[in-house]
C-alpha positions in Angstrom: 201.1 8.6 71.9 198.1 10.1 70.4 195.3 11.4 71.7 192.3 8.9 72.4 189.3 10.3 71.1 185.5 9.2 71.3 184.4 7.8 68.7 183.3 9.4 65.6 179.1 7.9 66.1 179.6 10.4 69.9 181.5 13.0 68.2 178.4 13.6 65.7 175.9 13.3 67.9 177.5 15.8 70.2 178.3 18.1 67.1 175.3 18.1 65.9 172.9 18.5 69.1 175.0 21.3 70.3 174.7 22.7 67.3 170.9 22.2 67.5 170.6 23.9 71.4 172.5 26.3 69.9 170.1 27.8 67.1 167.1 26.6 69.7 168.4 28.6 72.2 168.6 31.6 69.6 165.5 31.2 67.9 163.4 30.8 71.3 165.1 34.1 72.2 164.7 35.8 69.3 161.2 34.4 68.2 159.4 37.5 69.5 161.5 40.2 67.9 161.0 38.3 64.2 157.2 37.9 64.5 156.4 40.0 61.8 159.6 38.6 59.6 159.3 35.0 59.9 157.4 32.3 62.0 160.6 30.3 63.7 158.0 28.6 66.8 157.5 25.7 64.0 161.1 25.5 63.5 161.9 25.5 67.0 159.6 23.0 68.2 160.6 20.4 65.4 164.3 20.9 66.3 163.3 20.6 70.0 161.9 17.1 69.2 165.0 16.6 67.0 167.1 17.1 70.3 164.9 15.1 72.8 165.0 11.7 70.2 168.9 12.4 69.5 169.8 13.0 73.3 168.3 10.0 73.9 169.9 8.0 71.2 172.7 9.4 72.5 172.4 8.9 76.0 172.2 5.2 74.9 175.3 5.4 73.2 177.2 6.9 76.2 175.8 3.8 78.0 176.9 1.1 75.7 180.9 3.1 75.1 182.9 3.8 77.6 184.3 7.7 76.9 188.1 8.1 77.0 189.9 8.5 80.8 190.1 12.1 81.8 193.9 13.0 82.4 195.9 11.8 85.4 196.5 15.4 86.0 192.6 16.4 86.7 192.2 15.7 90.2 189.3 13.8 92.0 186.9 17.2 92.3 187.4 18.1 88.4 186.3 14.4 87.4 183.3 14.9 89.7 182.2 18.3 88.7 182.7 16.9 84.8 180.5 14.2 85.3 178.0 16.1 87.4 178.1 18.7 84.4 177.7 15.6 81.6 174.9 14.5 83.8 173.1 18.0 84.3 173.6 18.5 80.7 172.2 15.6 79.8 168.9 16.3 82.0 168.6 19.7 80.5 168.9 17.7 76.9 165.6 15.7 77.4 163.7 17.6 79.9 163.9 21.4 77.8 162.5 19.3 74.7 160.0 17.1 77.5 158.6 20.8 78.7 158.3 22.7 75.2 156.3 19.5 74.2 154.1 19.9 77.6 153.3 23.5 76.5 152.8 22.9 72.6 150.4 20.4 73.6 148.2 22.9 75.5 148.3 25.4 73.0 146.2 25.4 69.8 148.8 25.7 67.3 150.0 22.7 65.3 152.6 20.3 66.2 154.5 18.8 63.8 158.1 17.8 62.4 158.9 19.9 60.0 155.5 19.8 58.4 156.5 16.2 57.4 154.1 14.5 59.7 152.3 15.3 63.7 153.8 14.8 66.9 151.1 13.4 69.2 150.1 15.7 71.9 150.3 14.9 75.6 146.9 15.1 77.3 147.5 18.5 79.1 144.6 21.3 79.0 145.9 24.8 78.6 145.6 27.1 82.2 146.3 23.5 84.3 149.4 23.7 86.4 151.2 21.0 84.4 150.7 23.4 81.3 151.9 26.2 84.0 154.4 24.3 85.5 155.8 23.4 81.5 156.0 26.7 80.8 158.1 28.0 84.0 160.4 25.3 83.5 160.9 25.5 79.8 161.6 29.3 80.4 163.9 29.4 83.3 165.3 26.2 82.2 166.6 28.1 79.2 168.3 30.4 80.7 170.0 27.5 82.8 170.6 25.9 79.7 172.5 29.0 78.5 174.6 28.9 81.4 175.1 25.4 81.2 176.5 25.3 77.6 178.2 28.5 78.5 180.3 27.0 80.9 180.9 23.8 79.3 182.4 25.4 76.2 184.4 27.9 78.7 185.7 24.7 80.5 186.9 22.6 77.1 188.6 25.9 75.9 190.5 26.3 79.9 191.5 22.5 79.3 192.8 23.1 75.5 194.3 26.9 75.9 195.7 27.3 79.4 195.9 23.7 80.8 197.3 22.2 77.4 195.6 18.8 77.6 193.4 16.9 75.5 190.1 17.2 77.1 189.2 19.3 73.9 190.8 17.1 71.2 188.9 13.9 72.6 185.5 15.5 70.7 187.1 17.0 67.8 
C-alpha cells in the first residue's frame, strides 16, 4: 500500500509559504546589512502580506480536508505535540504578517504589493503602544518563528531518516 499523501492544492500552499517564511525570515535578518546594496523592506513587506492571505486560504483549506492519519506507530503525546506544533505554526503564519502590517502602518514609508497597488493601513500612530507592542512582537516573534520552522523541518527529517515512516512523503 502506498503512501497517502495530502493533496496536491495543501502540498503547494505549504511549499510555497515555507518557501516564502523562509526568504522573509532572511531578508528581515539581513535587511540592515544590504542597506546600501539593495532596499529588500518593500520586498519583505509584500511577501509578508503574501503569507498572511495564503495562510489564511490555507488555513481554510485544512478546515474543509481532512489531512492523512498520522502512523499507528506515533503514540498519543507525538500526535498532540504535532498538532500543537500545526496550530502554533499556523498562529505564527497570520499574526508575524498581522504585526509587520501594525508597524508599516505607523511608519511613513509606503505600503504596497509589489508596487502593483496599496495595502490599506491600519489606524495606528507611530510611538502608541500598539505600534510598540507590533514591533516587540514582530521581532521576538521572528526569532520564534525561526525556531518553530527549525524544529518542524528537524522533526519531518527524524520521521523520514531514523524513524522510516511516511510523515515526510505525506507533503512531498
Amino acid at each position: 500500500m502506498g503512501t497517502v499523501r495530502y493533496n496536491a492544492g495543501a502540498r503547494t500552499l505549504h511549499w510555497l509559504i515555507a518557501l516564502l517564511i523562509i526568504g522573509n525570515i532572511a531578508g528581515g535578518l539581513l535587511h540592515e546589512a544590504l542597506d546600501g546594496v539593495i532596499s529588500i523592506m518593500p520586498l519583505h513587506k509584500a511577501v509578508g502580506m503574501s503569507v498572511l492571505v495564503l495562510s489564511l486560504v490555507r488555513l481554510g483549506w485544512r478546515m474543509a480536508w481532512t489531512a492523512p492519519a498520522y502512523p499507528a506507530t506515533m503514540t498519543r503525546a507525538e500526535v498532540g505535540l504535532a498538532h500543537l506544533v500545526h496550530v502554533v505554526l499556523y498562529l505564527f503564519m497570520i499574526a508575524m504578517p498581522l504585526t509587520g502590517w501594525i508597524m508599516s502602518s505607523a511608519s511613513p514609508y509606503p505600503l504596497t504589493w509589489f508596487g502593483l497597488f496599496d495595502i490599506p493601513r491600519l489606524p495606528v500612530v507611530k510611538d502608541s503602544l500598539l505600534a510598540g507592542l507590533g514591533h516587540e512582537a514582530h521581532e521576538i516573534g521572528g526569532y520564534l518563528l525561526i525556531a518553530l520552522v527549525a524544529g518542524h523541518a528537524l522533526a519531518a527529517l527524524r520521521h523520514h531518516f531514523m524513524l522510516k515512516d511516511d510523515i515526510l512523503k505525506r507533503m512531498l
